[in-house]
N, C-alpha and C positions, 0 to 999 in steps of 0.2 A: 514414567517420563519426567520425575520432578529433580532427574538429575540432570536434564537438559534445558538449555534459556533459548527461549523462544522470545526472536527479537521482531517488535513487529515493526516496521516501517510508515513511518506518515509524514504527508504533505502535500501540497498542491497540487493539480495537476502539471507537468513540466516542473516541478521542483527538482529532479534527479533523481525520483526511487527505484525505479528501473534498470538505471546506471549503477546503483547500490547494489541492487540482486542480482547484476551480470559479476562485480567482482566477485558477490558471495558464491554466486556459481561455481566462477574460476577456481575457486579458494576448495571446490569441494561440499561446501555448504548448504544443503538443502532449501528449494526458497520453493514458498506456495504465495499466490497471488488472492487476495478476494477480487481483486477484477475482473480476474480468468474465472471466476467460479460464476463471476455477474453475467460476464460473455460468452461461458457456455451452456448456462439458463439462458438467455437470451435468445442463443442461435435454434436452442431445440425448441422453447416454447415459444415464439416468434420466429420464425424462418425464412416470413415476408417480409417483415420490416426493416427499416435500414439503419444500420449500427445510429443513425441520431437521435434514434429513440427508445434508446437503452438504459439511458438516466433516468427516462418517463419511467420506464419499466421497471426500476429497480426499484425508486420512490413506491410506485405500486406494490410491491411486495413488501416491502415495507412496513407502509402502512399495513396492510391485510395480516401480516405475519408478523410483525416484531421489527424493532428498529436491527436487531444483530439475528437476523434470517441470515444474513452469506455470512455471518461470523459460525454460524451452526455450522452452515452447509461445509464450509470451511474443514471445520474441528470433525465433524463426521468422516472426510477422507483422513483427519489427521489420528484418529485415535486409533487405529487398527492398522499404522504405521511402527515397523518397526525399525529404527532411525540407530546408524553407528557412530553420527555426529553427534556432539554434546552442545549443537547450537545449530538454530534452525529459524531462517526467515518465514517473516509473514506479511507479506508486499501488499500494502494499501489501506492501513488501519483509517477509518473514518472517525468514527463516534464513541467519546466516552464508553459508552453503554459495551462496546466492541473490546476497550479494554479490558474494563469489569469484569467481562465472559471471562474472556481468557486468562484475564489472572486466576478466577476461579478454577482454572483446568490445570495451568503450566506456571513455571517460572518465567512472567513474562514481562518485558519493559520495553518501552517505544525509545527509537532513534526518529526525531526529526528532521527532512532536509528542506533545507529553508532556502529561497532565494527569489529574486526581487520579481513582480508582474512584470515587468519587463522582459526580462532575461525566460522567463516561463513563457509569455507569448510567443516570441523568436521559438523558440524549442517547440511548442506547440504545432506553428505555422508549418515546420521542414519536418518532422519528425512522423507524417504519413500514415500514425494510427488511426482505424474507421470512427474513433468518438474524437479527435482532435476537430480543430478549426482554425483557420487561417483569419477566421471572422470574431475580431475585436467583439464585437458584440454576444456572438455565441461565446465565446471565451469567457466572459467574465460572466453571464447563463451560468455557463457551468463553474465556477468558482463560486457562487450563489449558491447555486446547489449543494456544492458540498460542505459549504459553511453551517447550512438550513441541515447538514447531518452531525455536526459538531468539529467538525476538521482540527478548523483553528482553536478548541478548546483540548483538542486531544496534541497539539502541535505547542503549544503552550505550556501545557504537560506532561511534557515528552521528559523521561529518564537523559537524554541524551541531545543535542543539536546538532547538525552538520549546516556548517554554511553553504549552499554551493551556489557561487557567482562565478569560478575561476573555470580553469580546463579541467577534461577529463582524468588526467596525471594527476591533479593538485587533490578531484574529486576519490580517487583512485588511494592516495596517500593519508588521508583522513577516515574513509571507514575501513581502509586495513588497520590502521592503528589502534581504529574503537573492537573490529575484530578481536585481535590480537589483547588486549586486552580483555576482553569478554570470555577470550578463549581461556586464556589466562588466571579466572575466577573459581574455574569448576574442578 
């Protein structure tokens, strides 16, 4: 696998990473989530609780397990992959420690998508995932949250930055170009 770069994706929550991994899709591009890895530990090992306390639950493992448990859980569906792409997402890099893993394993470098509390609340409020909130107050709860996991130091230190304040086109037009480039490397 160290002839293929694994790009991991981080930012905010409502930043646009998800919009990032729909073109990668498009494009062909393999994309793997650690939220979906967070969400489908959740659903089986909680089955009664309700998607808003799934952060609780992650935190929990966490702690008990290691700050990069869904970075394992992750890597464990990933190593026994055998991938035709030479470039492969990895949707929802959190914590230092999460990159560290992974560069340990892959060719791996973070794209950031950055874009203002504003524009992320709005997106947040319509956008009808079970861990979103329309409530200013939980919202910024959970941007706590993921700060208290390194976010903004792993955002900071991103190989790459994506601004996204503009339309989906504009969003659309900048990580085909960082694609395309990337692709372009190997």
């Amino acid at each position: 696998m160290k002839d293929i770069i694994f790009l991991g994706l981080a930012g905010m929550p409502g930043s646009g990473k998800g919009e990032v991994a729909e073109v990668a899709k498009k494009r062909g591009i393999p994309v793997f989530s650690i939220g979906n890895i967070v969400r489908e530990w959740f659903a089986r090992k909680c089955p009664e609780k309700p998607a808003s306390e799934m952060n609780e639950y992650s935190n929990k493992e966490k702690k008990e397990k290691g700050n990069i448990i869904w970075a394992k859980r992750l890597a464990e569906k990933l190593k026994n992959q055998n991938f035709k792409s030479k470039l492969i997402i990895i949707d929802g890099i959190r914590s230092p420690e999460e990159v560290d893993f992974f560069k340990t394993m892959f060719d791996f470098r973070v794209v950031a998508i950055i874009a203002s509390e504003e524009t992320r609340f709005k997106r947040n409020s319509v956008r009808g995932r079970a861990d979103d909130s329309a409530d200013f107050a939980a919202f910024k709860k959970r941007d706590e949250t993921e700060i208290s996991w390194g976010s903004e130091e792993v955002i900071q230190n991103s190989e790459y930055k994506i601004e996204n304040e503009g339309t989906l086109k504009e969003l659309d037009e900048k990580i085909n170009f960082l694609l395309n480039k990337l692709k372009n490397k190997k």
